[in-house]
C-alpha positions as CSV (number, residue, x, y, z in Angstrom):
1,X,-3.6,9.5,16.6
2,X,-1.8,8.3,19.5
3,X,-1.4,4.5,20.1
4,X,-4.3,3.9,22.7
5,X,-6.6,6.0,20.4
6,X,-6.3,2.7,17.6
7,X,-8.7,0.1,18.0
8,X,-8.5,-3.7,17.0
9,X,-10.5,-4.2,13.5
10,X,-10.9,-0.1,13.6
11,X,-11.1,0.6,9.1
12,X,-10.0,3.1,7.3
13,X,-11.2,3.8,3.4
14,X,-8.7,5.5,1.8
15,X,-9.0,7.5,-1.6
16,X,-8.4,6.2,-5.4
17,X,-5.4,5.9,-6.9
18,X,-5.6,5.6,-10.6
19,X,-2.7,3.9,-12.5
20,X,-1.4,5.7,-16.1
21,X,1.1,3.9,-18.3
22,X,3.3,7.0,-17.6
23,X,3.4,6.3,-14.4
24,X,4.2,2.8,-14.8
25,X,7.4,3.6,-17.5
26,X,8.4,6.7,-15.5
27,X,8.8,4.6,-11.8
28,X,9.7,1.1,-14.1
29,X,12.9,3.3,-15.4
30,X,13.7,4.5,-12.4
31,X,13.2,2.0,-9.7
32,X,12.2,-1.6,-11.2
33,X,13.5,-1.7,-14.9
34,X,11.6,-5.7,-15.7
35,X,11.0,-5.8,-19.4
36,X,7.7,-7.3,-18.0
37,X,7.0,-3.5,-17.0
38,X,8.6,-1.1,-19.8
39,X,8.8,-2.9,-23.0
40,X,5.2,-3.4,-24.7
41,X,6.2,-6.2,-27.1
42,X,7.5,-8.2,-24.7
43,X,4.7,-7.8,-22.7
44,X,2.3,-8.8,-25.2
45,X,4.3,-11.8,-25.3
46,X,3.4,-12.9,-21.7
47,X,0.3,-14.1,-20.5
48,X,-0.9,-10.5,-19.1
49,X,-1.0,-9.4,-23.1
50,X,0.5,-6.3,-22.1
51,X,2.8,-5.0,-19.9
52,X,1.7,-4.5,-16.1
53,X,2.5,-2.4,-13.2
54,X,5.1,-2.4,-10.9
55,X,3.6,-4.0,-7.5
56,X,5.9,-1.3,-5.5
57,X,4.5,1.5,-7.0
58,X,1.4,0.4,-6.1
59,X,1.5,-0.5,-2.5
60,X,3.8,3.1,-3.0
61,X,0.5,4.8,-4.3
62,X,-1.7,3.4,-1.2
63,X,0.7,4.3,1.4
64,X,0.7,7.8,0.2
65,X,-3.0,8.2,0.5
66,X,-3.2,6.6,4.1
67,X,0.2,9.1,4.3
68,X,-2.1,11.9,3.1
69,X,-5.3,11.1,5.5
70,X,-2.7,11.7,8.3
71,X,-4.1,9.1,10.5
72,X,-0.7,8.3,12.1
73,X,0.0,12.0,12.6
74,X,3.0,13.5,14.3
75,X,2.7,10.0,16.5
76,X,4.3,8.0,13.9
77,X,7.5,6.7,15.2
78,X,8.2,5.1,11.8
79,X,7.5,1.5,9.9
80,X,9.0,-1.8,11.4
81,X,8.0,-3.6,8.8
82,X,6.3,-4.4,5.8
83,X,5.0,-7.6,3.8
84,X,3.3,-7.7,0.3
85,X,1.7,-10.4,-1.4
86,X,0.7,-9.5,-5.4
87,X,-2.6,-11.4,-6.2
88,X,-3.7,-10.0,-9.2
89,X,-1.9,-8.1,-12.0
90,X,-2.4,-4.2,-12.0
91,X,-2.4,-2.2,-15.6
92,X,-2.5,0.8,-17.1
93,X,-6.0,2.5,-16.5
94,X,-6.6,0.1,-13.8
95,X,-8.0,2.4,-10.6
96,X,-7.4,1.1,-7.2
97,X,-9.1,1.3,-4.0
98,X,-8.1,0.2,-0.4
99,X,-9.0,-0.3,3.3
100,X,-6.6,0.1,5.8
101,X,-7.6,-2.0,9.2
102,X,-5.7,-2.4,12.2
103,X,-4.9,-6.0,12.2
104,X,-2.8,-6.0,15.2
105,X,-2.2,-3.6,18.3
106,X,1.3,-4.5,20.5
107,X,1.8,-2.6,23.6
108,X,5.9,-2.1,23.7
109,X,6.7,0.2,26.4
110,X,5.1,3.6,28.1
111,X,6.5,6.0,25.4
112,X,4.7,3.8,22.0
113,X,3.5,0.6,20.9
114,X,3.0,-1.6,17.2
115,X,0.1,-1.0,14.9
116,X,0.2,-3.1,12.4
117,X,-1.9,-2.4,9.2
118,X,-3.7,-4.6,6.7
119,X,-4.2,-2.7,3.4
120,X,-6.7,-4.4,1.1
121,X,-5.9,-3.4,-2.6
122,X,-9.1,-3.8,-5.1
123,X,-9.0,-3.1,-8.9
124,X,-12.3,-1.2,-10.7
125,X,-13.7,-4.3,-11.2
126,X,-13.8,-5.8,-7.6
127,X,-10.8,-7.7,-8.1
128,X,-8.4,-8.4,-5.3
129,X,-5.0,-7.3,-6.4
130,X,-2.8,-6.8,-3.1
131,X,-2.5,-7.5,0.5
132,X,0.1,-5.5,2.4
133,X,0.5,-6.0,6.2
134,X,2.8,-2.7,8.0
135,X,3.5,-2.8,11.3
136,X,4.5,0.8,12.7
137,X,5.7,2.3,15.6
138,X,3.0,4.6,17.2
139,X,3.5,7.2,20.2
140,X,1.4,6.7,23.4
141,X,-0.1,9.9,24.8
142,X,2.6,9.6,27.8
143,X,1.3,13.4,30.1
């Protein structure tokens, strides 16, 4: 979609992403090594009771569907920014679903403006688990 296309409060509901403790020790090893997310004794230790999953892989997981939907298309110019706040832990088995709304919509030049992005995380049950806010650089239809 091209930048003028986006409308203010426009929502987008994006497919499930379901969480598996591989998942969580296989991107834990690799990218965010906390005991709190690989080593199950020491998670039973904390107040979770278990370990918990990474909150990068997650916002990771919803990016790739809204990726997947292809609502940017070819007019994405690439993400500015990006800010998460964590609200509620995410385990194993857990199965998440999201909105993505435009939040924001910046006019920069002729040739693109901002979109930013407000993706509302919810667990199976309801809970609210993650906010992120992504502000990307959009192509305007310029012919």
């Amino acid at each position: 979609m091209y930048f003028d296309q986006f409308e203010q409060n426009q929502v987008f509901e994006l497919k499930p992403v379901h969480i598996t403790k591989e998942l969580m020790l296989s991107f834990a090893k690799v990218y965010d090594p906390n005991k709190l997310h690989m080593d199950e004794k020491f998670g039973k230790t904390t107040r979770y009771g278990q370990i918990i999953a990474p909150g990068v892989m997650c916002f990771m997981l919803v990016w790739a569907q809204f990726i997947r939907q292809d609502i940017f298309g070819e007019q994405f110019g690439g993400a500015l920014s990006t800010s998460i706040e964590w609200h509620h832990p995410v385990f194993a088995g857990d199965t998440l679903t999201s909105t993505a709304t435009v939040t924001e919509k910046t006019q920069r030049n002729k040739y693109n403006g901002l979109i930013e992005i407000t993706y509302d995380v919810y667990n199976q049950h309801g809970v609210h688990v993650m906010t992120d806010v992504t502000r990307s650089v959009i192509l305007r239809d310029v012919k």
